[in-house]
N, C-alpha and C positions, 0 to 999 in steps of 0.2 A: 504494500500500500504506500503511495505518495501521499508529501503534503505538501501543501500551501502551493499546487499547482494554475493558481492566478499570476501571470509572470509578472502585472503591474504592482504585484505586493511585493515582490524582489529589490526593483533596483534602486539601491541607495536607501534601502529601506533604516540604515543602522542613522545614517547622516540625516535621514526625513526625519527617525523619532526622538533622535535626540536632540540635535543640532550642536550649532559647532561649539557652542561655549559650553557644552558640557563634553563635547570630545576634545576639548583643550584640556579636559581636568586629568583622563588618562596619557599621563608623561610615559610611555610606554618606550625604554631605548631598545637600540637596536639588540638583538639577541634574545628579548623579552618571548615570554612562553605564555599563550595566549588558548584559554580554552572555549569552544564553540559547543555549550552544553544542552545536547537534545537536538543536534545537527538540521535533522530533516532529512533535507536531499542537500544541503549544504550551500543554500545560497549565501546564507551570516557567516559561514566558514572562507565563500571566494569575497565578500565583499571585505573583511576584515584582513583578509592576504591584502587587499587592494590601499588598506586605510592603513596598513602597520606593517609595508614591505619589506623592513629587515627584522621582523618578527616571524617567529614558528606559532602558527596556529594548528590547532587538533582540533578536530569534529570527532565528537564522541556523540554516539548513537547504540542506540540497544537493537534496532531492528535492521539486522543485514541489509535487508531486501529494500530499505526506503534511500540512503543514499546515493547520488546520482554520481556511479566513479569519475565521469570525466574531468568534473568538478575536481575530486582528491590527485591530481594530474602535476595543479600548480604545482612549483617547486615550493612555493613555503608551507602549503599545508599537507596536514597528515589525517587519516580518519583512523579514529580507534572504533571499532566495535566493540562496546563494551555500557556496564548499566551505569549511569549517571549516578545513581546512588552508592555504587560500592566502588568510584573510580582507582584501576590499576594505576597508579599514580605515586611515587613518593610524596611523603607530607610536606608542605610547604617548600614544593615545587615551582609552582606559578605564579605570572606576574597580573595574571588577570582570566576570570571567567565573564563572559559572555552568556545570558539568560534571555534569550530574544525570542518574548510570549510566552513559553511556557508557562514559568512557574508564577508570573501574575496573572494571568487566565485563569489558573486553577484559583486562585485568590478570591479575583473577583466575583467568577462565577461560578464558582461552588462556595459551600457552607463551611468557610473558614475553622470554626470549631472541630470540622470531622479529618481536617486533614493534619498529621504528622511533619508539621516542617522540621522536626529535629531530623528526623529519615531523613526531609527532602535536602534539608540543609549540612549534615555532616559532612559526608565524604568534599561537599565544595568548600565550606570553612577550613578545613583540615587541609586542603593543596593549597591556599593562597599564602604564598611568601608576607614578612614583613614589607610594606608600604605597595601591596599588592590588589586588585582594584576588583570588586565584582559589582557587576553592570547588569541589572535586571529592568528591561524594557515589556510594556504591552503595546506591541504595536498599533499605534497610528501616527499620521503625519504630524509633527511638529506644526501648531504649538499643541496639538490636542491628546498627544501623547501622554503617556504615564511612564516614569521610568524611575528607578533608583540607583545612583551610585554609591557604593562602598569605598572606603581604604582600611586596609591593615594597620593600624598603628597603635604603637605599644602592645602589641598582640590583642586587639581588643577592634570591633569593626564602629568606623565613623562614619555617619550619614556626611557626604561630602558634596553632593548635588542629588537633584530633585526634581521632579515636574508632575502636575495634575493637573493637565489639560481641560479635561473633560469632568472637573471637579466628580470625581467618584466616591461617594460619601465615605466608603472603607479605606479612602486612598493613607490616611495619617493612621488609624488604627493598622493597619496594614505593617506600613514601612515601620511602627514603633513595635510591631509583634515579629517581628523578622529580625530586625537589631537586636529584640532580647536577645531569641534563638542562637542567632550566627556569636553574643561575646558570653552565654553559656558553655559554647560548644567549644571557647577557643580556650577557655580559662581552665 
């Protein structure tokens, strides 16, 4: 099964929901390890090759059969098969994950209470390096976009940029229930 086969959802979709003064806050140098978590077919995986070309990106994906290999072709990225949740990964490996839709989808639209963010969030807290950045967007075009940015500091995760577009009434309970999660998990 494929997703997100609407092609006008693809292009430039990381630079439409964020925009650029929040892609200024990821100082990402060159050599930086950059993870595309819940790939898809891997469009967030060739566009982040494109926005961080002396970066290694990985598209990690659980389901074989949905990534588009021509995609994993580029020289910078690489696809892991493998579960999001239990990523094969040394600890505090990465200089950044990439959360584009998923896991604010599951937020907004489902019943917040029944879902386990500590599951959804360990294995990602656990590979981000010190001053290491995780980036959870709900896709749509900037400004209407929802997105969250993180950094590792002091081993502890700091809200460091933000947007709610489309004022989503869960949007602040949201992002202060995911900071618990992510400086429980780190401490």
């Amino acid at each position: 099964m494929k997703y997100h086969l609407n092609p006008e959802t693809h292009v430039d979709r990381i630079w439409l929901s964020l925009g650029s003064h929040a892609l200024d806050l990821l100082n990402f140098v060159p050599g930086s390890r950059i993870i595309d978590w819940g790939c898809s077919v891997g469009i967030t995986s060739l566009e982040l090759s494109k926005l961080f070309p002396d970066c290694k990106i990985y598209g990690v994906e659980i389901n074989k059969e949905t990534p588009d290999r021509e995609i994993f072709d580029v020289q910078n990225v690489e696809l892991l098969i493998a579960d999001g949740y239990n990523l094969p990964l040394i600890a505090k490996s990465m200089d950044g994950v990439f959360m584009m839709q998923n896991i604010l989808y599951l937020l907004n639209y489902l019943n917040i209470d029944q879902l386990d963010l500590n599951s959804m969030l360990y294995s990602v807290a656990n590979v981000l390096k010190e001053e290491g950045f995780l980036i959870m967007c709900a896709f749509d075009f900037f400004p209407n976009s929802r997105f969250y940015i993180y950094q590792v500091k002091n081993n502890a995760f700091e809200l460091i940029g933000n947007h709610n577009g489309l004022n989503f009434p869960l949007h602040n309970e949201i992002g202060s229930r995911i900071a618990k999660v992510l400086n429980n998990i780190r401490t």
